[in-house]
C-alpha positions in Angstrom: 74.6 115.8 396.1 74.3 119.7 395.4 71.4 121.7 394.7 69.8 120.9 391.2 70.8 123.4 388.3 68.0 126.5 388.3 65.9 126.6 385.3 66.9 130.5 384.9 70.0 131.8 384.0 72.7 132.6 386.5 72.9 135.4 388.4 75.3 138.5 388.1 77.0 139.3 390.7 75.3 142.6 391.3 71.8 140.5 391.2 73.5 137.7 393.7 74.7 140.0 396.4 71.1 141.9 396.1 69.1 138.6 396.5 71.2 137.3 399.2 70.8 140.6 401.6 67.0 140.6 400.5 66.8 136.9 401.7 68.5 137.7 404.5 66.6 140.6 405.8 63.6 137.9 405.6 65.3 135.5 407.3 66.0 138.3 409.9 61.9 138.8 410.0 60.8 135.3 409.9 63.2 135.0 413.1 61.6 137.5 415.2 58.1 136.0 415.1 59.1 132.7 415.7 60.9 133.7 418.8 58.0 136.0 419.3 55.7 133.0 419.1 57.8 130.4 421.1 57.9 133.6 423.9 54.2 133.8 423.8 52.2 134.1 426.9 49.1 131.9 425.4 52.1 129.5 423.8 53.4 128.9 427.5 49.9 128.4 429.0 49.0 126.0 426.4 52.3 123.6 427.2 51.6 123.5 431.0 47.5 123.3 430.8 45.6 119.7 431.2 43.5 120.0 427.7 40.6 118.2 426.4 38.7 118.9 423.6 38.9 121.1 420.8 41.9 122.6 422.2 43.5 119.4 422.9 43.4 118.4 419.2 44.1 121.9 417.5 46.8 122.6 419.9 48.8 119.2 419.5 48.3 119.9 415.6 49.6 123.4 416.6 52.7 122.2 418.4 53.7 120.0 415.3 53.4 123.2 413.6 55.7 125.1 415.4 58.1 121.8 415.3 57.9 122.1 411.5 58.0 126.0 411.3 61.9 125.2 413.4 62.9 122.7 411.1 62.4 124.0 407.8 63.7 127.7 409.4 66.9 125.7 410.1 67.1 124.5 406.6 66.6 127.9 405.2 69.1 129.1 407.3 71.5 126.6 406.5 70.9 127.2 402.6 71.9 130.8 402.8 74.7 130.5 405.3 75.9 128.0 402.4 75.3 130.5 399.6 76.8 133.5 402.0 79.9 131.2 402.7 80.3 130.4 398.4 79.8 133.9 397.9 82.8 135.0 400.4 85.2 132.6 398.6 86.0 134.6 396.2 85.5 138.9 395.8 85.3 138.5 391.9 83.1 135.2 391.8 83.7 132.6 388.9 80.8 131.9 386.0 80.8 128.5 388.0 80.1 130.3 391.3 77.8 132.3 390.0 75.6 129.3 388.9 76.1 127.1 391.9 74.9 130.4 393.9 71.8 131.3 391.7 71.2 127.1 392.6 71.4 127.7 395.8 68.9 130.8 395.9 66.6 129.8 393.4 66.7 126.0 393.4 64.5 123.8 395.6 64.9 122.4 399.3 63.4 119.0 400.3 60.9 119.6 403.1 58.2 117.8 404.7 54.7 117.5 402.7 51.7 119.1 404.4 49.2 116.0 404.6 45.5 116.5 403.2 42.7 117.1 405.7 41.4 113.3 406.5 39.1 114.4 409.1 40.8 112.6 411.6 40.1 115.1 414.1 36.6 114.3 414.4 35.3 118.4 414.2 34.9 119.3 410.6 34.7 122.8 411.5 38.6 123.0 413.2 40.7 125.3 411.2 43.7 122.4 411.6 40.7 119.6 409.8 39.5 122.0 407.0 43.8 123.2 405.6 45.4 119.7 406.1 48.1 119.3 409.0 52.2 119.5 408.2 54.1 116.7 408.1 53.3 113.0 407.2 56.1 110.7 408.7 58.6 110.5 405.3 56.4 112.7 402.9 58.5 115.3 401.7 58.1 117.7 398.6 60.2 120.1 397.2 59.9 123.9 397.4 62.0 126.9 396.4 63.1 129.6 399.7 60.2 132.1 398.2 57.6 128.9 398.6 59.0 127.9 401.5 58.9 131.4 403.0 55.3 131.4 402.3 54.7 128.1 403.4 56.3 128.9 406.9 53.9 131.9 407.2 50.9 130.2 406.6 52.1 127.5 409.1 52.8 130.6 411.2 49.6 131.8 411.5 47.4 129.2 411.6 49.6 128.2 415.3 49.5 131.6 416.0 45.1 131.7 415.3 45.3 128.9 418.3 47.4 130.6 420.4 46.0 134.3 420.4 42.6 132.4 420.5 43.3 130.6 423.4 44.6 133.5 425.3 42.0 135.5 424.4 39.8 133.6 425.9 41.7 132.9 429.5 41.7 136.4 429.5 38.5 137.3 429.2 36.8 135.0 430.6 37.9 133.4 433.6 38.4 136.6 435.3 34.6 137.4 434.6 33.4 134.6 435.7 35.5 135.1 439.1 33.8 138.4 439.9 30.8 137.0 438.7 31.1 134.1 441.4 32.2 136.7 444.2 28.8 138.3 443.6 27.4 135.3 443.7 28.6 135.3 447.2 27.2 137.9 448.2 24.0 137.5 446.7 23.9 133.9 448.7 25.0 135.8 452.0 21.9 138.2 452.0 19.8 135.3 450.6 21.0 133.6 453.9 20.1 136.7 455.9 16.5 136.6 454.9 15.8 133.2 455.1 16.3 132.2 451.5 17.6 128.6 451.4 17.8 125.6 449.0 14.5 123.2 449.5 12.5 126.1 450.9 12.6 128.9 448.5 13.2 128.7 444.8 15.4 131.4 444.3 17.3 129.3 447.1 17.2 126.6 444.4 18.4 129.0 441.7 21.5 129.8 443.5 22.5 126.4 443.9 21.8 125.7 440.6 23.8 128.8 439.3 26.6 128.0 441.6 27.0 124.4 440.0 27.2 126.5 436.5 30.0 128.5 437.3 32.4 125.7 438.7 31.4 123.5 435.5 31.8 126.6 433.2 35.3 128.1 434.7 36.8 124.5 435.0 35.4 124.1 431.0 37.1 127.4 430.1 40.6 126.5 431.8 40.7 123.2 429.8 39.3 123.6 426.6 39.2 127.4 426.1 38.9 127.2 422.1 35.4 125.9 422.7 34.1 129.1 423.6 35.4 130.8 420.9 33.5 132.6 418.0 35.9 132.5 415.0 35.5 135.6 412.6 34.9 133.9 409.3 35.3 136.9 407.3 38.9 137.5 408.6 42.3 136.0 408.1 44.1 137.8 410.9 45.2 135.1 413.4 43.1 135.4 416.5 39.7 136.8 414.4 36.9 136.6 416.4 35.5 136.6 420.1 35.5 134.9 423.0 31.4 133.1 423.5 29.6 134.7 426.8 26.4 133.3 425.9 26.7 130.4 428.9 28.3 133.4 431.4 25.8 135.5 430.5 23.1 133.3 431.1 24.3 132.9 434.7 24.7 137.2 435.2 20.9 137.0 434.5 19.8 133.9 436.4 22.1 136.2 439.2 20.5 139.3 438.7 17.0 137.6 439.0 17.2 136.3 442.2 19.1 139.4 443.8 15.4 141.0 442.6 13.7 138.5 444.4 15.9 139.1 447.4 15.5 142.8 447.0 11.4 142.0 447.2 12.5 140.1 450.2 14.2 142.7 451.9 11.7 145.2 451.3 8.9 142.6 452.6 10.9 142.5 456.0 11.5 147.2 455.8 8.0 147.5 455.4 6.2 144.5 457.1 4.8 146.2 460.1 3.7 148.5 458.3 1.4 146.4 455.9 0.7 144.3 458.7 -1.2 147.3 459.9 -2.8 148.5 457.1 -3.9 144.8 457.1 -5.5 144.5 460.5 -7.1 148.6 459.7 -8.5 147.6 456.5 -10.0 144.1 457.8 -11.2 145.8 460.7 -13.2 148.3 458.5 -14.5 145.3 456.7 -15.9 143.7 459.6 -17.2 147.0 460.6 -19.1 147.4 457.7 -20.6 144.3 457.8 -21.7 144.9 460.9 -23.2 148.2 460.3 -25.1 146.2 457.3 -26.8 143.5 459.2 -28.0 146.2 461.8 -29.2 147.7 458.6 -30.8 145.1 457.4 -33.2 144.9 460.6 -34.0 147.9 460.3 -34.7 147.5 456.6 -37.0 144.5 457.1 -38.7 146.8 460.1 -39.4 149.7 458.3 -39.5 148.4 454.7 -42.4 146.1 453.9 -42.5 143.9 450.8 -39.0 144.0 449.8 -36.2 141.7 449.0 -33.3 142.3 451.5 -30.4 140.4 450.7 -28.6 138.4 453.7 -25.5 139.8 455.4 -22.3 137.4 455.7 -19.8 137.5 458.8 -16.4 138.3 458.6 -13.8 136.2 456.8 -12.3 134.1 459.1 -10.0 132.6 456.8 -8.5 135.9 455.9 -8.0 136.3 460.1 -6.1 133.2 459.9 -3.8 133.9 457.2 -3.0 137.7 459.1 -1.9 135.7 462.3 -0.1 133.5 459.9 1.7 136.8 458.2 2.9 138.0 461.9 4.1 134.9 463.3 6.4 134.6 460.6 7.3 138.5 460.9 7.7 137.3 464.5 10.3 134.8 463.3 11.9 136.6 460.3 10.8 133.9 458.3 10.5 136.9 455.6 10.6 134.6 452.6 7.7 133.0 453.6 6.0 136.2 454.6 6.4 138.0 451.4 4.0 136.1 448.8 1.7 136.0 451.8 1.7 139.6 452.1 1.0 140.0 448.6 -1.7 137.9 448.1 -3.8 139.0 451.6 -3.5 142.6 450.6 -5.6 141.9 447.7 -8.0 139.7 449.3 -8.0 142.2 451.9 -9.2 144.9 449.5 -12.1 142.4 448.3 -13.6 142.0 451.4 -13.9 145.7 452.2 -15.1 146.3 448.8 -17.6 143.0 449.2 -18.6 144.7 452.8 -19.1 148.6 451.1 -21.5 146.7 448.3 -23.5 144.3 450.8 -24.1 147.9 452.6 -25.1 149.4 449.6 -27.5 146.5 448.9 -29.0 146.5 452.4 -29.3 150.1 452.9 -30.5 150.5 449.1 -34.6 150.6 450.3 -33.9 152.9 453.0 -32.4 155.2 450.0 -35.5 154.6 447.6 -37.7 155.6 450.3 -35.4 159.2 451.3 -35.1 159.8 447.7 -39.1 159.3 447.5 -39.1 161.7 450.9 -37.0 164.5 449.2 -38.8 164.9 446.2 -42.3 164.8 447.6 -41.1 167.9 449.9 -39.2 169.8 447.2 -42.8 169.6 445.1 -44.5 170.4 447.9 -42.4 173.5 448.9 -42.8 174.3 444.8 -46.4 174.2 444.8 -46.3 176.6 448.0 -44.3 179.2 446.0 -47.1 179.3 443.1 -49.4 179.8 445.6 -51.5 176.9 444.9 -50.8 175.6 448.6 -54.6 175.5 449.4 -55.2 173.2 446.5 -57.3 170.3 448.0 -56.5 167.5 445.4 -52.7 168.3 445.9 -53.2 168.6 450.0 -55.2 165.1 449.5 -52.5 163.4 447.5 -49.6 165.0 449.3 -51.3 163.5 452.9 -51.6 160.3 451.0 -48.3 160.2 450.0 -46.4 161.4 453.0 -48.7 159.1 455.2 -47.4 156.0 453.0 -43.4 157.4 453.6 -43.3 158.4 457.1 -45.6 155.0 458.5 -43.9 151.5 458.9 -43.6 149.3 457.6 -43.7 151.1 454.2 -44.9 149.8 451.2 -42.1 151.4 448.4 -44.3 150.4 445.5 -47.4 152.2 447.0 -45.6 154.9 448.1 -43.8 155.7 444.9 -47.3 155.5 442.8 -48.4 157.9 445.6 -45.2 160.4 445.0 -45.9 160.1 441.6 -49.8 161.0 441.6 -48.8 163.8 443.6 -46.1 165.2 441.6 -48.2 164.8 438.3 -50.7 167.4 439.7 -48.4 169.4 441.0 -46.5 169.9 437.4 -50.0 171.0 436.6 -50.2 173.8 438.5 -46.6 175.4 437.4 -48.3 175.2 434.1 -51.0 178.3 433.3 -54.6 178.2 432.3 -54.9 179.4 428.9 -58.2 181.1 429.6 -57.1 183.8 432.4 -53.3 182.0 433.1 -54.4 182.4 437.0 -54.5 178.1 438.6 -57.5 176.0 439.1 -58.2 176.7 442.9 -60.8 174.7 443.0 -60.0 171.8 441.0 -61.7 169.3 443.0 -65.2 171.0 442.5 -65.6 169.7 439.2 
């Protein structure tokens, strides 16, 4: 049974022999990309990879595509080799000709259906789910070359959008995620070197951990590639979109985290002698200190009386233990160990000297009262002297007083301030003139 009479008129032969070089100069096009796609690198690593997945279901819904995209090619081709042979029969072509031609070119072609979406593959957000799949067993429909045409290149690049996807992705990251591991490596070799290990440091744990992720990740790339892919919804090109780094990129940073620890680690065993040093020098001055307080503080309870000396404590032998600690494991390049150790005794290290410098600032405080007491009584003294009222006999009374209160022990700071004071309190009365004759009172204590 022939073609079915087209509902337009026939064709001249003019319009006939256009339309048939037009038609095949498509065929021509829609040729090369299907050879292009069946020659496609992602194509060929699709047929021979193990997939599961999302790329297990798009790409068997893909290969029916392609099966369909050769089948209704071969019928296209076969209508216009028919209509290419009719038109070679004759060079003038009959009014009958002419019509069976135009039948040919413009008439339709029996070709399988494309089948709704049904959700049968399970993901409504596949591309395959959301435009319906081709072919349904016997379903067939009926479509003109021009529909068919575009029919074929909507098949065409919905296979091609899995195949450019799929590629793109084994391309970008498996590779990554090699050099990624080989760092890895190394990171785990120095981690080695230092004394980093699984069950003993965390960052030991970390790299197991992160080791674990990229097997699982590489081996979940190589078999269902499509799930780590960010479709572009905003564009039709096949292939729209990017490949997802956010599970690689996770592990680059969990990497780059512990090769900072390892770096502390590293710098921990560079510098360790060092701080070991400044250690031992800055909990030796501590000790000293506190040593030079309580001998201080007898002679503050000798010489002071009536005053509140606070108690002197001994040196921390806790922080002595934790400083033989720190160099045994220098000693035995246990430098993981040895690092937060460091850390934390350098700041209890700098407590203790600066609890030792205060507990000598308490103890000693008295001692200071009573200088500070001792300079100013001389510096009035020497004041007086210049104003010529040295000879004064309430100041020379007060000033013995006073002076006999700072330079006896034990001394009594409370009396011996009120005696400073008295003193200094007739003394500022002599810088000041008499308003009769402005010469001093001489002889004060007459009155």
């Amino acid at each position: 049974m022939g073609p079915p009479r087209p509902a337009v008129p026939a064709m001249s032969r003019e319009e006939a022999d256009r339309e048939l070089s037009r038609l095949y100069t498509e065929r021509a096009t829609v040729e090369s990309t299907l050879l292009a796609l069946q020659e496609h690198a992602g194509r060929r690593l699709l047929e021979g990879a193990d997939l599961t997945g999302v790329t297990a279901r798009r790409w068997a819904h893909a290969e029916t595509t392609i099966t369909l995209l050769w089948t209704c090619f071969d019928l296209y081709t076969d209508t216009l080799r028919a209509a290419r042979d009719l038109r070679k029969r004759h060079r003038w072509p009959t009014r009958d000709d002419l019509t069976e031609l135009t039948g040919l070119l413009h008439g339709t072609l029996t070709v399988p259906a494309e089948r709704p979406a049904d959700g049968a593959s399970g993901r409504s957000g596949d591309a395959d789910a959301e435009e319906g799949h081709p072919g349904d067993g016997d379903a067939v429909e009926e479509l003109t070359l021009a529909q068919l045409v575009r029919r074929m290149n909507a098949w065409y690049a919905r296979a091609l959008d899995v195949v450019v996807a799929a590629e793109a992705v084994w391309s970008a990251l498996p590779a990554r995620i090699d050099l990624l591991a080989e760092e890895l490596g190394r990171v785990r070799s120095l981690a080695r070197s230092v004394g980093v290990r699984p069950g003993e440091h965390p960052s030991g744990d970390a790299l197991e951990e992160i080791t674990g992720e990229l097997a699982a990740l590489r081996a979940e790339v190589l078999r269902d590639p499509l799930a780590f892919w960010n479709a572009d919804g905003g564009s039709s090109a096949p292939g729209g979109g990017r490949p997802d780094t956010v599970r690689y990129d996770a592990a680059a940073r969990a990497i780059e985290d512990v090769r900072r620890d390892i770096d502390a680690v590293l710098t921990v065993r560079q510098d360790a002698e060092q701080r070991l040093l400044r250690l031992r020098d800055m909990l030796s001055r501590a000790d000293r200190t506190l040593a030079e307080a309580r001998t201080a503080r007898v002679e503050v309870l000798a010489k002071i009386a009536a005053s509140e000396v606070p108690a002197v404590s001994g040196p921390s032998t806790a922080l002595q233990e934790q400083l033989s600690r720190a160099a045994e494991y220098r000693r035995y390049a246990q430098w993981n160990r040895l690092s937060p150790l460091l850390e934390s005794l350098e700041e209890e290290a700098e407590n203790e000297l600066d609890r030792a410098r205060a507990s000598l600032s308490a103890v000693t405080a008295p001692l200071a009262v009573r200088a500070e007491l001792r300079g100013r009584l001389d510096a009035y003294r020497a004041e007086v002297a210049r104003c010529g009222a040295g000879q004064d006999r309430l100041l020379r009374e007060r000033y013995d007083t006073a002076r006999r209160m700072l330079w006896s022990a034990p001394c009594d700071l409370g009396a011996a301030e009120t005696a400073v004071r008295r003193y200094v309190d007739a003394a500022r009365e002599v810088f000041v003139p008499r308003q009769g004759d402005g010469s001093p009172a001489e002889h004060r204590g007459e009155g």
